[in-house]
C-alpha positions as CSV (number, residue, x, y, z in Angstrom):
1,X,110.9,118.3,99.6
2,X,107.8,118.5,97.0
3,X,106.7,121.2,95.8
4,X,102.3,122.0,94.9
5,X,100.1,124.6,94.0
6,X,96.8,125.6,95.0
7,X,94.6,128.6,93.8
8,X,91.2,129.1,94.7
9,X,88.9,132.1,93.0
10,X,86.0,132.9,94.4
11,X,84.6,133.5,90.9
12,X,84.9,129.5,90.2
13,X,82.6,127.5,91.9
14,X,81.0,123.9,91.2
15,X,77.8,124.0,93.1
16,X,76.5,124.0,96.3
17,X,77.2,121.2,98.9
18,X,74.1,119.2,99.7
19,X,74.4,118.9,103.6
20,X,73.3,115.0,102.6
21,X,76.6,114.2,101.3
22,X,77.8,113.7,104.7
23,X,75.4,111.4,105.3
24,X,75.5,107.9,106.8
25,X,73.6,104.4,106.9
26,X,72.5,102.3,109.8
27,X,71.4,98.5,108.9
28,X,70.0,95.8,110.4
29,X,73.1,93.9,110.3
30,X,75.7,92.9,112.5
31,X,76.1,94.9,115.6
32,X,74.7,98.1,114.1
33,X,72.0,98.4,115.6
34,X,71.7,96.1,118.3
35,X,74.9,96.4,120.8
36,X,75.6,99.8,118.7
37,X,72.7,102.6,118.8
38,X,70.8,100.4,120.7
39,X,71.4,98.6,124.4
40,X,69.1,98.6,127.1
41,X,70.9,98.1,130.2
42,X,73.7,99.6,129.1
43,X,74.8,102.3,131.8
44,X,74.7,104.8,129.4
45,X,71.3,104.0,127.7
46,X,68.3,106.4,128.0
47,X,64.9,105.2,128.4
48,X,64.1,104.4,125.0
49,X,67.2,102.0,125.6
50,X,69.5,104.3,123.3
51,X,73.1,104.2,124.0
52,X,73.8,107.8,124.5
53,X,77.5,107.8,124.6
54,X,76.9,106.5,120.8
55,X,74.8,109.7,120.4
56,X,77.3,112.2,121.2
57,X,79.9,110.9,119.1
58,X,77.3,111.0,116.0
59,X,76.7,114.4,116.8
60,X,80.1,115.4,117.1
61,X,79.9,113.9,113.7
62,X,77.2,115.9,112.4
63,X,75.2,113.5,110.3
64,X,72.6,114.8,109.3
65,X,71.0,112.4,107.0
66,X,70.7,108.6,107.8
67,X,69.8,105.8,105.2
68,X,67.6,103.0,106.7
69,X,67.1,100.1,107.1
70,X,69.2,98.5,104.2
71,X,70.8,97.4,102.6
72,X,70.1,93.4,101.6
73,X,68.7,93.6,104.9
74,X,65.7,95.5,103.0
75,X,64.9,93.1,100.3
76,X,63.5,90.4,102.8
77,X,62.2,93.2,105.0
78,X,58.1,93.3,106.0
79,X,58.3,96.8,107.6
80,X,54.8,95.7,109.5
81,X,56.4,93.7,111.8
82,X,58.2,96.7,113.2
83,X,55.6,98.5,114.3
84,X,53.1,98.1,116.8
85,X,53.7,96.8,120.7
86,X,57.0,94.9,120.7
87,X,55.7,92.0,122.4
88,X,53.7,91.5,119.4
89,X,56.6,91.4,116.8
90,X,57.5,88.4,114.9
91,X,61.3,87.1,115.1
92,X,62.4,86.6,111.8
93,X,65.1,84.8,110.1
94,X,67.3,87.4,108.0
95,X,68.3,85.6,104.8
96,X,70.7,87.8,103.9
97,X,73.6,88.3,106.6
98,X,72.1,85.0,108.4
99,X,70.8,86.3,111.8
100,X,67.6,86.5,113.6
101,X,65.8,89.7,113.6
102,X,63.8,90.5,116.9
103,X,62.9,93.3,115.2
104,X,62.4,95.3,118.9
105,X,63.6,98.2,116.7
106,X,61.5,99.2,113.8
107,X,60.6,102.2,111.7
108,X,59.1,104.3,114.9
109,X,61.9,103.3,117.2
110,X,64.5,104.8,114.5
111,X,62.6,107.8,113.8
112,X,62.8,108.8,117.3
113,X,66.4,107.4,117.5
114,X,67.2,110.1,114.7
115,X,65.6,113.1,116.1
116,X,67.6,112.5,119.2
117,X,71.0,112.8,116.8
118,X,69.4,115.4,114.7
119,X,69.4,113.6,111.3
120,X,66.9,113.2,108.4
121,X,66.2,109.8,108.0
122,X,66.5,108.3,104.1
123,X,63.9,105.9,104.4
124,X,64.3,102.7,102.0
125,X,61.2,100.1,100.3
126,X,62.1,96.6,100.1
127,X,61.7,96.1,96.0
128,X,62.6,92.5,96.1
129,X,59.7,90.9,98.1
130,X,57.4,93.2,98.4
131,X,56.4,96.3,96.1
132,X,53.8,98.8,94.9
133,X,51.4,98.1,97.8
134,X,53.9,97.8,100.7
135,X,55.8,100.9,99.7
136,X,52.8,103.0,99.3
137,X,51.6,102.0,102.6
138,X,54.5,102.9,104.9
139,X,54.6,106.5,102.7
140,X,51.2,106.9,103.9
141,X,52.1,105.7,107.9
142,X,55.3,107.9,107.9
143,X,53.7,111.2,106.0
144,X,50.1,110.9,105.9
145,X,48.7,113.6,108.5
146,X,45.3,111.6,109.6
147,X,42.3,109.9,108.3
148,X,43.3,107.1,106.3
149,X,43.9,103.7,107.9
150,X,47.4,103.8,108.0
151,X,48.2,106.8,109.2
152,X,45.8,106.4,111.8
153,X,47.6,103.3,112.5
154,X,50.7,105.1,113.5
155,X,48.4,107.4,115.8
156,X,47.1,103.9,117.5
157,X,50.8,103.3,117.3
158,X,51.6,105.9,119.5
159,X,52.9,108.2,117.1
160,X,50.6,111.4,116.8
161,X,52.1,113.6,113.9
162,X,53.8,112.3,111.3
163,X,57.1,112.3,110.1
164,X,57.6,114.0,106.6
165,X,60.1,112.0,105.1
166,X,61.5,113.1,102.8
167,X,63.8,111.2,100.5
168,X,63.5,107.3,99.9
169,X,64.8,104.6,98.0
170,X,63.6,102.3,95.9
171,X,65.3,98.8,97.2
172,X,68.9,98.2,96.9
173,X,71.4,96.6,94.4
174,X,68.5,95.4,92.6
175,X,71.4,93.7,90.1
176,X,72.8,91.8,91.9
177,X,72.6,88.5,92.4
178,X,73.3,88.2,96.2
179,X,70.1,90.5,96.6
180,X,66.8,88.2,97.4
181,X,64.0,89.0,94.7
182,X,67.0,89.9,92.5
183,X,65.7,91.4,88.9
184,X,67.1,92.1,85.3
185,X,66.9,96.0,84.7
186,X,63.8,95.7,82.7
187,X,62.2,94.0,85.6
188,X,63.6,96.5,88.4
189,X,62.8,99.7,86.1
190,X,59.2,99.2,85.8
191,X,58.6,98.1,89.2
192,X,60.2,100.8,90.4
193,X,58.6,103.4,87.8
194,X,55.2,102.2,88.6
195,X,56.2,102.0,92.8
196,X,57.5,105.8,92.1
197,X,54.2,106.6,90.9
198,X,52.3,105.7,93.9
199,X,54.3,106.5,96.6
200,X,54.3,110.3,94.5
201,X,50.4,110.4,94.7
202,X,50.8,109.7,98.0
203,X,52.8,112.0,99.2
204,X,54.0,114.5,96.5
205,X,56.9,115.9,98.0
206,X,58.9,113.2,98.2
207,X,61.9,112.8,96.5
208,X,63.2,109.2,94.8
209,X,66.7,107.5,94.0
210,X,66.4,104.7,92.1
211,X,68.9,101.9,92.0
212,X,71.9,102.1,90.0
213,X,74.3,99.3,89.7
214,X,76.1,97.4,92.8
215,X,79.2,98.8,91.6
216,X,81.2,99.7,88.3
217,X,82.5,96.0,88.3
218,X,79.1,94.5,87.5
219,X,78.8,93.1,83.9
220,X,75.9,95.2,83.3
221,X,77.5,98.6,84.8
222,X,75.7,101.6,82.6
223,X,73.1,99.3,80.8
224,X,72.0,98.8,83.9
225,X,71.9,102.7,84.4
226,X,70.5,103.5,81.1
227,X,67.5,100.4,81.0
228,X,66.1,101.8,84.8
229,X,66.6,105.3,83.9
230,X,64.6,104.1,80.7
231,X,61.7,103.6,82.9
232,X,61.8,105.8,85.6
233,X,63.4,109.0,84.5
234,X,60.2,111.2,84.6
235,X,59.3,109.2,88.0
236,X,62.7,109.9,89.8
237,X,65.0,112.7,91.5
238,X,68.4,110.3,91.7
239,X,70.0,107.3,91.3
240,X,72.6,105.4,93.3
241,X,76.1,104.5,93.0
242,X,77.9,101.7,95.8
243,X,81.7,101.5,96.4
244,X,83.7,100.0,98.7
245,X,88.0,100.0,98.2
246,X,90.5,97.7,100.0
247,X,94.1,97.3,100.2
248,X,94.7,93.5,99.7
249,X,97.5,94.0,97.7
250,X,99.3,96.0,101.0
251,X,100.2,98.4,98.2
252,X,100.0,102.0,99.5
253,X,100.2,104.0,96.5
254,X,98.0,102.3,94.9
255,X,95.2,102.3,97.7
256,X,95.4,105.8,97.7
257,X,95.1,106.0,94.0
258,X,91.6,104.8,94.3
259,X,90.1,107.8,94.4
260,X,90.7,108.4,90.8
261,X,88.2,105.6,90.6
262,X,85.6,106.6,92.2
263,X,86.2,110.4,90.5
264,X,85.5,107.6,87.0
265,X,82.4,106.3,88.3
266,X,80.8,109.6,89.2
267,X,81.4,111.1,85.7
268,X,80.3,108.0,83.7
269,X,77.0,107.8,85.6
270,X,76.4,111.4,85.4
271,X,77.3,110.7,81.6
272,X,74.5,108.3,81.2
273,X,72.4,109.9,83.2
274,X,72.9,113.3,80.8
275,X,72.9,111.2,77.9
276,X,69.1,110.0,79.1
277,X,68.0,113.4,79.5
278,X,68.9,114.5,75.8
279,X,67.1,111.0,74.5
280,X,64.0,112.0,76.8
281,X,64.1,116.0,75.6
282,X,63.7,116.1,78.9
283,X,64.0,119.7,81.0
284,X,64.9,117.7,84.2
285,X,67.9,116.8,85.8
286,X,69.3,113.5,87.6
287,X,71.1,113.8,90.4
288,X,73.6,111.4,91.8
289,X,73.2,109.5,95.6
290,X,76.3,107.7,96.6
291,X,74.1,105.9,99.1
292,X,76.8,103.3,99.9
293,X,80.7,103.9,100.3
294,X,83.8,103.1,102.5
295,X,86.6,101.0,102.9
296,X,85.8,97.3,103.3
297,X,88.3,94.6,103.8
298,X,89.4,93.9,106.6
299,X,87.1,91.7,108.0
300,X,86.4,89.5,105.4
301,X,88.0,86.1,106.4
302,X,86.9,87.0,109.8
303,X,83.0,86.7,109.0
304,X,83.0,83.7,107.7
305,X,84.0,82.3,111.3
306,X,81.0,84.0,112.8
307,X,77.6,81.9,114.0
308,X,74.8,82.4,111.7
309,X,71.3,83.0,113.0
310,X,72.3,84.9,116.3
311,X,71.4,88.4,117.0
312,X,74.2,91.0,116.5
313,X,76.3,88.8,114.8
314,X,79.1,90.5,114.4
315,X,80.1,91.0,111.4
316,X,81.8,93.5,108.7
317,X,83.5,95.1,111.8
318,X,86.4,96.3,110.2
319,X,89.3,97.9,112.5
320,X,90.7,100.8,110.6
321,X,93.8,101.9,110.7
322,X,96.1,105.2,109.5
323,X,96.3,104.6,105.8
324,X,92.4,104.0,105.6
325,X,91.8,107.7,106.7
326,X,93.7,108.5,104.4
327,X,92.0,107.7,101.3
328,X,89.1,108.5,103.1
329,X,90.2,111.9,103.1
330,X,90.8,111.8,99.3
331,X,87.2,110.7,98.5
332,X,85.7,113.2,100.4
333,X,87.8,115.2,98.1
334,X,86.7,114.0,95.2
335,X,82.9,114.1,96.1
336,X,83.3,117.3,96.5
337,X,85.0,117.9,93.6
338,X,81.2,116.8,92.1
339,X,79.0,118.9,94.4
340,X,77.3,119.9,91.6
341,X,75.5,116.9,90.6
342,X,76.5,114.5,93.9
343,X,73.8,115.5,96.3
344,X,73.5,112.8,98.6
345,X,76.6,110.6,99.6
346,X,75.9,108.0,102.7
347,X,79.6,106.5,104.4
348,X,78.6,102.6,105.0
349,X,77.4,102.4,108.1
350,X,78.2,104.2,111.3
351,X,78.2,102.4,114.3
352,X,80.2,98.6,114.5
353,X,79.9,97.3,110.8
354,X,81.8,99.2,108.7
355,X,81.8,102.1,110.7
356,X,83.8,105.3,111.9
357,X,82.7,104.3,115.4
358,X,82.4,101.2,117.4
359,X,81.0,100.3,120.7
360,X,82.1,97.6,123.3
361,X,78.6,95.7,124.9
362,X,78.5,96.9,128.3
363,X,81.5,99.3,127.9
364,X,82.6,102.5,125.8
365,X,81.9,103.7,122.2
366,X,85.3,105.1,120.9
367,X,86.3,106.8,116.8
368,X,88.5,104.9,114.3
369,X,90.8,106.9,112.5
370,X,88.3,107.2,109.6
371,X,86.3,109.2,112.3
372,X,88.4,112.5,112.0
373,X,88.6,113.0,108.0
374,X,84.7,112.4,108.1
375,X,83.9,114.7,110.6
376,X,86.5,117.4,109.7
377,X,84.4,117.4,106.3
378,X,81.2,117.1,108.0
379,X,81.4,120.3,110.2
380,X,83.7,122.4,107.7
381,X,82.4,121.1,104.6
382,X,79.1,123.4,104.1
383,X,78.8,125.6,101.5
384,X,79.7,126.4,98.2
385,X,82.6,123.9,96.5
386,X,85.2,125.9,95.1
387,X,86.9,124.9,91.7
388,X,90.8,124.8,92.4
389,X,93.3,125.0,90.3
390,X,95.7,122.1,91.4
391,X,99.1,121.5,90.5
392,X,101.4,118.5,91.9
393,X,103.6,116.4,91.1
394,X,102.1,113.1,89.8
395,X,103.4,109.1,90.0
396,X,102.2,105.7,88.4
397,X,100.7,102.9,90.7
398,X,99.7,99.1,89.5
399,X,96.6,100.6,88.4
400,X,96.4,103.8,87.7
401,X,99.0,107.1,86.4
402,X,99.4,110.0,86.5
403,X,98.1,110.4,90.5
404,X,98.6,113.7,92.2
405,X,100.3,113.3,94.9
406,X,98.0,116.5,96.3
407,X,94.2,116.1,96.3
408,X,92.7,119.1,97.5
409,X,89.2,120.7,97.8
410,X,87.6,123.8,99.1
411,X,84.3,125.0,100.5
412,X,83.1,128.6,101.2
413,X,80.9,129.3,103.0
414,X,79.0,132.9,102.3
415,X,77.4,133.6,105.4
416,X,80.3,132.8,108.0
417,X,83.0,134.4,105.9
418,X,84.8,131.3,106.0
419,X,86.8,129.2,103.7
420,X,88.2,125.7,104.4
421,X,91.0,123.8,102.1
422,X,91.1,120.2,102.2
423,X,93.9,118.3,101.5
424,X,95.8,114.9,101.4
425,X,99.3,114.8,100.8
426,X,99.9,111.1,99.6
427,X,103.8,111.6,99.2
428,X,106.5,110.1,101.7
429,X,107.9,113.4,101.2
430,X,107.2,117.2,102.9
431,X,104.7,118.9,100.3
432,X,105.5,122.8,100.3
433,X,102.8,124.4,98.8
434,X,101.8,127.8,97.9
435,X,98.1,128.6,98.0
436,X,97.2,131.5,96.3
437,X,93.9,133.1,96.9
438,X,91.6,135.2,94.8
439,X,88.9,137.2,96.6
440,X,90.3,136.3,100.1
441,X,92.7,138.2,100.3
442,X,91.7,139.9,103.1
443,X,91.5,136.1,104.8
444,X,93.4,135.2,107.5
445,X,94.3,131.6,108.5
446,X,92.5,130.6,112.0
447,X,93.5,126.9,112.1
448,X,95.7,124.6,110.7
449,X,94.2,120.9,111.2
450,X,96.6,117.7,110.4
451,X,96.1,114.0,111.2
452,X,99.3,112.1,110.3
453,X,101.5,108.9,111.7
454,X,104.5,107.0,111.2
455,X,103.0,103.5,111.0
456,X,100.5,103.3,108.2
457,X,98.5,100.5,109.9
458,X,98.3,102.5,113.3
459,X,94.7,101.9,114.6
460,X,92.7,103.3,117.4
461,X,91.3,100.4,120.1
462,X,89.2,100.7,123.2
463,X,92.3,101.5,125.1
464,X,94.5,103.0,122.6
465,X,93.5,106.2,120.9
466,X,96.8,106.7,118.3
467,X,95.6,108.0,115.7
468,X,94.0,111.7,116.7
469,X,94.2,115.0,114.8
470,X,96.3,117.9,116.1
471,X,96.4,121.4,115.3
472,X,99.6,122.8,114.7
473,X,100.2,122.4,111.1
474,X,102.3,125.1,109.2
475,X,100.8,127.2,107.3
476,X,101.6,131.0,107.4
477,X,100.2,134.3,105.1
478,X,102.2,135.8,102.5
479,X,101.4,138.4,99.8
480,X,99.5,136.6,97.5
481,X,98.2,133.6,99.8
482,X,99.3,131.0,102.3
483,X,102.5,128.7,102.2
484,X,101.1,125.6,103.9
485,X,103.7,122.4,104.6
486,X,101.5,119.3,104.3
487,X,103.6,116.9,105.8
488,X,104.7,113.2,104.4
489,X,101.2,111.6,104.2
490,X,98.9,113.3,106.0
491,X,95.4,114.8,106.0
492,X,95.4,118.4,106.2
493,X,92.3,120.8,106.5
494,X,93.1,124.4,106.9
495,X,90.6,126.9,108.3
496,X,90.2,130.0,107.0
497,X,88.5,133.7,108.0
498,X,87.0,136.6,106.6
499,X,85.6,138.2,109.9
């Protein structure tokens, strides 16, 4: 047996949790949408032809803040032909993930999709064929009370008051060169300074992320980030970062190392990001949006199979299995762990493609093991993060040393009296650890949450649930704390009381 520590003060914080890092994105690709939120006939759909089976599960979630509509999706995107009678909409092809959009769902159809799961929408402007004009226009449809001829054009629309959005992008991995009106940084940062200007004016209280690289493996990784932040700094509020891990080496402890990566690409963005503001003598601060992250591997050599140009094509479906919750776990750690300047964090997507749950057309909607970590973070996870002292054992992987067999984080939350510890144990062994607790003393442990297997790959299928959380970890009060027993590789969350 392994032995940890843990020691949480309620004098050390990091910041306040942003409720929009438990975000999540829906696309117009694959089966998101259609055959996912969206199914008329299905027995379960309301009128609006919403699958509401879909519904509960995303509120059992609690997202409360959904990206939309892309994604590459976005950068071939006319967001006019979504709106106005349906019979009236164009089908279109969609260059990049080769289907044919109907486009039966379009901005007015998603807003009232996203009241219905009580999530903020984070509305995105397509930078690579369109620009200045187009994205001032849909800020005035969404946000513009009356008078003007697009907002009025909503009311003819059907849609009386308007929606107050009030975070948006400005396009989407505008470096890369899979992305149609792809641009150098130069290009990207003035369009987007002078498209942040307008859409501003139009609606002052909106609030901008600009585009940060695809990923840290692009060649241009933080000149990208310092050239647009060049431009825009004075014009924006944040600016994105995209990752996505696999195993395809089937090497376990190194896909759960990868969290140490991602904790490297938050701090060297928020370096160049800091590094901006003391060029620019600037009083303001960037924030970071990891608008885009998840596992994504599994179906790679699947898609390629797939027929182009159909709708719902479905692709990116990835079935995920034990070990992916895991790391899951551990980088909802570790965005924690930068709640201070992380704001906004989006899992990649959330219905079918890449997604926590996934739907059957005609059948049931059902949760992948990456489900529970996510929600268990979602619901618990509001707050104040706390800064923890951690100590663990450590071991070397292919790619990384030094790993912690214990990543932990923890969240208070004022108001409730209640503080939650998050933890992944990535050991093959039992993990005793003490937990010592400054300021709680008085707190007494009210659950003990654990999701663990013995096979690693264990998924969850239509009719096959394996992979569930229980509550009957060990954890028990002593003098100075809690002794909690995080068994061999497992996601633990323990729940703690003040009241």
């Amino acid at each position: 047996m392994k032995k940890a520590g843990i020691t949480a003060d309620k004098e050390y914080i990091i910041g306040e949790v942003d409720k929009r890092m438990y975000g999540s994105f829906i696309e117009h690709m694959g089966r998101a949408v259609y055959e996912g939120i969206y199914e008329p006939g299905h027995p379960k759909a309301d009128k609006d032809g919403f699958r509401t089976d879909v519904q509960e599960l995303i509120k059992e979630l609690q997202v409360p803040f959904i990206r939309y509509p892309g994604g590459n999706f976005l950068s071939g995107y006319n967001w006019e032909d979504g709106v106005g009678p349906v019979k009236d909409r164009p089908r279109r092809l969609d260059l990049a993930w080769q289907t044919t959009e109907t486009n039966e769902v379009g901005t007015n159809e998603f807003l009232t999709w996203a009241k219905k799961v009580n999530a903020e929408v984070n509305m995105a402007v397509n930078l690579g064929t369109r620009g200045i004009d187009a994205a001032r226009n849909l800020v005035e449809y969404c946000n513009h009370p009356e008078g003007s001829y697009w907002s009025d054009l909503r009311k003819s629309h059907g849609y009386e008051k308007p929606y107050g959005i009030k975070t948006w992008c400005l396009g989407n991995e505008m470096d890369g060169p899979w992305q149609i009106g792809h641009k150098t940084a130069h290009e990207y940062g003035r369009l987007a300074a002078e498209t942040a200007k307008v859409m501003k004016w139009t609606d002052p209280t909106i609030e901008l992320v600009a585009c940060g690289s695809s990923n840290s493996g692009m060649p241009s990784f933080i000149e990208w980030e310092a050239e647009v932040l060049e431009h825009t700094y004075e014009h924006v509020d944040y600016i994105s970062l995209h990752t996505y891990y696999g195993n395809h080496e089937n090497d376990l402890e190194n896909y759960l190392a990868k969290s140490m990566d991602l904790d490297h690409f938050i701090k060297s963005v928020t370096a160049v990001c800091d590094y901006m503001k003391a060029k620019k003598r600037s009083k303001k601060t960037i924030h970071l949006s990891l608008d885009e992250w998840n596992v994504w591997y599994h179906s790679n050599e699947a898609d390629k199979k797939v027929e182009p140009w159909i709708t719902a094509r479905p692709i990116l479906e990835d079935i995920y299995n034990f070990e992916d919750a895991l790391l899951i776990g551990s980088l909802l750690i570790t965005m924690l762990q930068h709640a201070d300047r992380l704001k906004i964090a989006c899992l990649a997507q959330l219905v079918n493609v890449i997604a926590p749950i996934m739907t059957e057309k005609g059948g049931e909607a059902w949760r992948q093991p990456i489900f529970y970590p996510y929600m268990h973070a979602s619901v618990y996870g509001r707050g104040t993060s706390m800064k923890l002292l951690v100590t663990s054992p450590k071991y070397d992987s292919a790619d990384f040393t030094d790993v912690p067999y214990v990543d932990a984080a923890a969240v208070y939350h004022e108001e409730d009296e209640a503080l939650t510890i998050f933890a992944v144990n990535k050991s093959k062994e039992l993990m005793e650890t003490e937990i010592k607790l400054r300021g709680f003393e008085d707190y007494r442990i009210i659950e003990h949450i654990v999701l663990e297997h013995q096979d690693m790959k264990a998924t969850n299928q239509k009719n096959r649930k394996e992979v569930t959380p229980h509550s009957n970890g060990t954890s028990s009060a002593n003098a100075e704390g809690i002794t909690a027993h995080f068994t061999p590789l497992s996601w633990n969350v323990i729940r703690l009381s003040g009241k």
